[in-house]
C-alpha positions as CSV (number, residue, x, y, z in Angstrom):
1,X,0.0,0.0,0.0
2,X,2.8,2.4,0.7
3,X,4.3,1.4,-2.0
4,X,1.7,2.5,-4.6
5,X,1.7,5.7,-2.6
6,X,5.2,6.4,-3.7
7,X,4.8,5.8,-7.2
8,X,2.2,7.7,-7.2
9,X,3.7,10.5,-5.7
10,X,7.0,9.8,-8.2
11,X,4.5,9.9,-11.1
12,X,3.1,13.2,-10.3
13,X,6.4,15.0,-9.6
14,X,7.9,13.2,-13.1
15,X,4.4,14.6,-14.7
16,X,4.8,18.1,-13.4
17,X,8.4,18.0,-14.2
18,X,7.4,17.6,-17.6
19,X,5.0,20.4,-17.8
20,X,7.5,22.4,-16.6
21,X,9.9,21.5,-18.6
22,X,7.7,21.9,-22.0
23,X,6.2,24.9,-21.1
24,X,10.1,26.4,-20.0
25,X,10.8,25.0,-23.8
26,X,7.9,26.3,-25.1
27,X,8.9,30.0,-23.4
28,X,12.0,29.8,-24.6
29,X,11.3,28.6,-27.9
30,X,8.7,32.2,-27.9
31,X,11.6,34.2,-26.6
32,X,14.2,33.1,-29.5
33,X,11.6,33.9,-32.3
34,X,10.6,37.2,-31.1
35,X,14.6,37.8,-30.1
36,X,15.2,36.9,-34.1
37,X,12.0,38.8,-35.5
38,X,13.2,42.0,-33.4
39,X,17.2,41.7,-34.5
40,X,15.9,41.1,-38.7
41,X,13.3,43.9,-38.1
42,X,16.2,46.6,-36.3
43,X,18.0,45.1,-39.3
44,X,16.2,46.1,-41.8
45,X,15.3,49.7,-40.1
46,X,19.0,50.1,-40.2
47,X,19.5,49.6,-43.6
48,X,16.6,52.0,-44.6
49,X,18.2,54.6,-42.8
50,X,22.0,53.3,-44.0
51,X,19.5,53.9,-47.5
52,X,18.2,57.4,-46.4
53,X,21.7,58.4,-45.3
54,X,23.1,57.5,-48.8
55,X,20.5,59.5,-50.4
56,X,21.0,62.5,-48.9
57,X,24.4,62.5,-49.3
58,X,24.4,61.9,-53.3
59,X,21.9,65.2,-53.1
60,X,24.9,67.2,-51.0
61,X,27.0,65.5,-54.3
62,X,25.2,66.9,-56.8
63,X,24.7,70.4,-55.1
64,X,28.2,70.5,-54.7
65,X,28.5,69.6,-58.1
66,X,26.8,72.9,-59.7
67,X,28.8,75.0,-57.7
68,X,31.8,76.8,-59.5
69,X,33.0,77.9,-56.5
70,X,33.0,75.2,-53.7
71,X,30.6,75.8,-50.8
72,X,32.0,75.0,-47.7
73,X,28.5,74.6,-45.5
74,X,27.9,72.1,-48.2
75,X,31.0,70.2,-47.8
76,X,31.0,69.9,-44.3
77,X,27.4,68.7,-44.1
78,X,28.6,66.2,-46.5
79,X,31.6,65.1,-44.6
80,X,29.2,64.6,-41.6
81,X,26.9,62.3,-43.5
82,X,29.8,60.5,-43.9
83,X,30.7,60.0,-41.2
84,X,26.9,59.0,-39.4
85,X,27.3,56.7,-42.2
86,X,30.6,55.0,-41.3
87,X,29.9,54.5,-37.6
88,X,26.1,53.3,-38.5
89,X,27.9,51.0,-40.3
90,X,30.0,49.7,-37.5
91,X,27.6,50.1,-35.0
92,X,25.7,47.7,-32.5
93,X,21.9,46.7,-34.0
94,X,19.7,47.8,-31.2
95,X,16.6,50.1,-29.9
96,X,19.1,52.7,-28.5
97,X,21.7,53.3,-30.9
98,X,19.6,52.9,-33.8
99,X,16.6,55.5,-32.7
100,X,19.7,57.3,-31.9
101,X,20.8,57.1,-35.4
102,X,17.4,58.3,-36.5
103,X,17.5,61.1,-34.3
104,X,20.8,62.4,-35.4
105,X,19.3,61.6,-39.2
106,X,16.3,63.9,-38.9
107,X,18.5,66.4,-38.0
108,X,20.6,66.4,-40.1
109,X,17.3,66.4,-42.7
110,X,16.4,69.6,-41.3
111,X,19.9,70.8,-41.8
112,X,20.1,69.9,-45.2
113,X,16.7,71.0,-46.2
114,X,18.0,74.6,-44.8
115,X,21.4,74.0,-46.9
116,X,20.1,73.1,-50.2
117,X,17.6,76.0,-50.0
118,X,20.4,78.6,-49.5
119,X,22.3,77.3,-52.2
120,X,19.6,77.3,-54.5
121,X,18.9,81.1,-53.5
122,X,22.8,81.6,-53.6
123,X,22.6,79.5,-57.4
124,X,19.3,81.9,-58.3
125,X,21.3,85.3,-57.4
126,X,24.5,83.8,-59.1
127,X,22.4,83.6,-62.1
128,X,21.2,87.0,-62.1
129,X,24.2,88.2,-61.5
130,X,25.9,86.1,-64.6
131,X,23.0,87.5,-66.5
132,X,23.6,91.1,-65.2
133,X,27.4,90.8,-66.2
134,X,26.9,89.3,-69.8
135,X,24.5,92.1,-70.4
136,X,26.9,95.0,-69.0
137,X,29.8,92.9,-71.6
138,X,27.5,93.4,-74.2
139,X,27.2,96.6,-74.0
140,X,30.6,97.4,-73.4
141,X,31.6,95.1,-76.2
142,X,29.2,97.1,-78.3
143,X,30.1,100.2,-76.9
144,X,33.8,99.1,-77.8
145,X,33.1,98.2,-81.0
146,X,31.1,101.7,-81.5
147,X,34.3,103.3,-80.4
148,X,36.4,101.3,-82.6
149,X,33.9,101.9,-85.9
150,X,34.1,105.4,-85.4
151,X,38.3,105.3,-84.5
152,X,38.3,104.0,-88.5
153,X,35.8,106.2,-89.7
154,X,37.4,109.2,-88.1
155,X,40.7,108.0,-89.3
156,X,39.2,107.0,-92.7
157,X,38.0,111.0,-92.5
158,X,41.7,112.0,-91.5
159,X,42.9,110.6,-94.7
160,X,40.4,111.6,-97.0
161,X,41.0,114.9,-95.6
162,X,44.7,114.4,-95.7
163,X,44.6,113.1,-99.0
164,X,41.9,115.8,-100.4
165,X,44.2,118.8,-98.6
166,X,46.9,118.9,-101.8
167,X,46.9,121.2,-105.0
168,X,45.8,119.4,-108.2
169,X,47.3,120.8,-112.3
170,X,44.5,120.8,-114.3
171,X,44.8,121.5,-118.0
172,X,48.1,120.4,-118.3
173,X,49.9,120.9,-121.5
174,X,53.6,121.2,-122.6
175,X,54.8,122.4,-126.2
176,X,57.5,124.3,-127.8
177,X,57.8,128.0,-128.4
178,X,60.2,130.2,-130.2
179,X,61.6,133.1,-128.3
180,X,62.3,136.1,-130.3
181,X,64.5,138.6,-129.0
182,X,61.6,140.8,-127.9
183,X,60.0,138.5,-125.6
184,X,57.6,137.1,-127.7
185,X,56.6,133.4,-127.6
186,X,55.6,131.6,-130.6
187,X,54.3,128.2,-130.4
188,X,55.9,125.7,-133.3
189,X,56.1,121.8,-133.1
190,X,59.3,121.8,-134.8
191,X,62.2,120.3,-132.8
192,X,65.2,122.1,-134.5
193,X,63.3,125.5,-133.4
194,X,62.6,125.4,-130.4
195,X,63.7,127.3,-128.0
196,X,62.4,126.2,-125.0
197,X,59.3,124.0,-124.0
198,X,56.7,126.1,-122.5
199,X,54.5,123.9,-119.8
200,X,51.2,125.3,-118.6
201,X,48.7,124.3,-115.9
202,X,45.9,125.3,-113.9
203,X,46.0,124.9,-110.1
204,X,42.6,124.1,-109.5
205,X,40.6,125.7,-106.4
206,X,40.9,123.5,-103.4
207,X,39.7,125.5,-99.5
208,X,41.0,122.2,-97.5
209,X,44.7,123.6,-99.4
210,X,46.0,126.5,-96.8
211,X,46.6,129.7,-98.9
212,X,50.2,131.0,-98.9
213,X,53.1,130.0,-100.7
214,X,52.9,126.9,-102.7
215,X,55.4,124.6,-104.9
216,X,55.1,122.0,-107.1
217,X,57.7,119.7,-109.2
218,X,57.8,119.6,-113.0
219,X,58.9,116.8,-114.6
220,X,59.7,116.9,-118.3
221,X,61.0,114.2,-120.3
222,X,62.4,113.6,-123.6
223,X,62.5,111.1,-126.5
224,X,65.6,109.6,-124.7
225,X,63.5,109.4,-121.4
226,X,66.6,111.4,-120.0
227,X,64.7,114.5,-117.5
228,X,65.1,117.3,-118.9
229,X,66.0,120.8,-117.1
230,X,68.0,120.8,-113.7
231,X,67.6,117.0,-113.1
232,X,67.9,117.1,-109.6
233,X,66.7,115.0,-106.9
234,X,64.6,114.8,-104.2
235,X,63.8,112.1,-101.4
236,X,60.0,111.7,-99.8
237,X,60.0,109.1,-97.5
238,X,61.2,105.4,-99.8
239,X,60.1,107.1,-102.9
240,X,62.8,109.9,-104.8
241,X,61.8,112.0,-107.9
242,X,64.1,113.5,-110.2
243,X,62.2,117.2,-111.4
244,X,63.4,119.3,-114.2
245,X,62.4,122.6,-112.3
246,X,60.3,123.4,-109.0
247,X,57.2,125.8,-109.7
248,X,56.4,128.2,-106.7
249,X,53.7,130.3,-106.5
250,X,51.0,132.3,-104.6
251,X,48.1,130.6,-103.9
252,X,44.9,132.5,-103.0
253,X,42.6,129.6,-103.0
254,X,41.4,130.7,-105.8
255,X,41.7,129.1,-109.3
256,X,45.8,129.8,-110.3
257,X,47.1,130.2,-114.1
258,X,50.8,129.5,-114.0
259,X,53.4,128.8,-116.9
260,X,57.0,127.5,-116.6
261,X,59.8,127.1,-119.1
262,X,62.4,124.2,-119.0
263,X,65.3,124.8,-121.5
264,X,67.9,122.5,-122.9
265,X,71.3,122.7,-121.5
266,X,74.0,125.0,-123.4
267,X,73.5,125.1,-127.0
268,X,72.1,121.7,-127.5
269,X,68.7,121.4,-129.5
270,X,65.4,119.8,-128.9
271,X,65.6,116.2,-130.7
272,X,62.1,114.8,-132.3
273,X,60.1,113.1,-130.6
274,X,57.4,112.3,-127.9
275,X,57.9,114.3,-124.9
276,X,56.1,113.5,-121.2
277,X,55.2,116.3,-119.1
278,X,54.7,115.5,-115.3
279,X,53.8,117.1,-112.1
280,X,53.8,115.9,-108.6
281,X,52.7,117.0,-105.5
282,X,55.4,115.9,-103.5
283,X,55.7,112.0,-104.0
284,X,52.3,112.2,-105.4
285,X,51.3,112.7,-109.1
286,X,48.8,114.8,-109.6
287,X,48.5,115.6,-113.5
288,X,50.4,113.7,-116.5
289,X,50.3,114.9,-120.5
290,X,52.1,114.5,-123.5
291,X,53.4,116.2,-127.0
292,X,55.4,115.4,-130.0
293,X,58.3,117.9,-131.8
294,X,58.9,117.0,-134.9
């Protein structure tokens, strides 16, 4: 009889034994799931803010990107993202450090929400300002370019003036004459006759031409193509002319008759031929004719 007793009291004791044990198993079993669903689920909010810390700091990339001139409150809030993002990586997966994480993350939101705002104001005046300057270039490029159309034209003027302000021989004409002994001239074409050749011009009226005294170089030459008269020479700049006389006169600026007279030398005589009559200006050649002794 007390023998049952026991084993009855050794069955209940196994039998409670085993309840406890299951349900110890059973809560321990529970703990382990929820330990692993908690651990994947930190996890994965870790790698959505390792995610949103990436994002934000390719937008700090390509802000710093558009900037010609590097922005340093850009920079440094970049460097700082970098760095959250570093230790997240590093970091123990838990409740603490990781709402930690997200505090320090909305912050830095906040900060960069503030950032890329002032640069986009910052990018906004920098246009206007580019805008500003490429107009004020324009107009000083046009304004230069005004200033350098009328330089030309002025200096264009200058020259025409320059060029326009010399005496011109119109009505140029050279023959010979026959001198008689009182003075009087008498035109012949015949060589052996001759006396002298007689040139004639008009210096035409020009106001731009100062009035005062005045010169200008004959030129005669003969069938030879030797210059006739004193044959001397005279430099202007690179360019020399040989003249057979210099005629100086009076100039009113007025129309001006004048007549000169080139003679052979000693008692040589006028050979047959065509004979060029010349005049310059200076270097320049202002009136050219022609005539034949026979």
């Amino acid at each position: 009889m007390e023998q049952n007793t026991s084993n009855n009291g050794l069955k209940i004791a196994l039998g409670v034994a085993l309840v406890l044990f299951l349900g110890t198993a059973f809560y321990t079993f529970d703990l382990m799931k929820k330990k692993n669903e908690t651990e994947a689920q930190l996890k994965a909010e870790k790698e959505l803010v390792m995610t949103d810390l990436s994002n934000m700091a390719k937008q700090y990339d390509v802000a710093i990107s558009e900037n010609e001139i590097a922005n340093t409150n850009l920079i440094e809030a970049r460097s700082r993202i970098q760095g959250l993002i570093d230790s997240l990586q590093i970091s123990e997966t838990n409740v603490k450090s990781l709402w930690q994480y997200k505090q320090k993350y909305l912050n830095l939101q906040k900060e960069m929400d503030f950032l890329l705002d002032e640069n986009d104001k910052l990018k906004t005046q920098n246009n206007l300002l580019s805008t500003s300057l490429d107009s004020t270039r324009t107009r000083l490029e046009e304004r230069n370019m005004f200033s350098d159309s009328l330089l030309v034209q002025n200096s264009a003027l200058a020259e025409v003036v320059e060029n326009a302000a010399v005496l011109n021989a119109v009505n140029l004409k050279g023959f010979g004459v026959i001198e008689r002994s009182s003075g009087k001239l008498i035109p012949t074409e015949r060589a052996r006759r001759a006396d002298k050749i007689r040139v004639c011009f008009t210096v035409a009226k020009n106001s731009l031409v100062q009035a005062g005294d005045q010169e200008l170089y004959i030129q005669v030459i003969d069938p030879n193509n030797n210059v006739m008269g004193v044959n001397e020479q005279v430099i202007f700049g690179e360019k020399a002319l040989n003249y057979s006389l210099i005629s100086r006169f009076n100039y009113e600026n007025a129309s001006l008759n004048v007549c000169e007279f080139v003679a052979t030398v000693g008692d040589d005589k006028f050979e047959s031929g065509r004979y060029i009559v010349n005049v310059y200006n200076e270097k320049d050649l202002v009136s050219t004719s022609e005539f034949t002794l026979k």
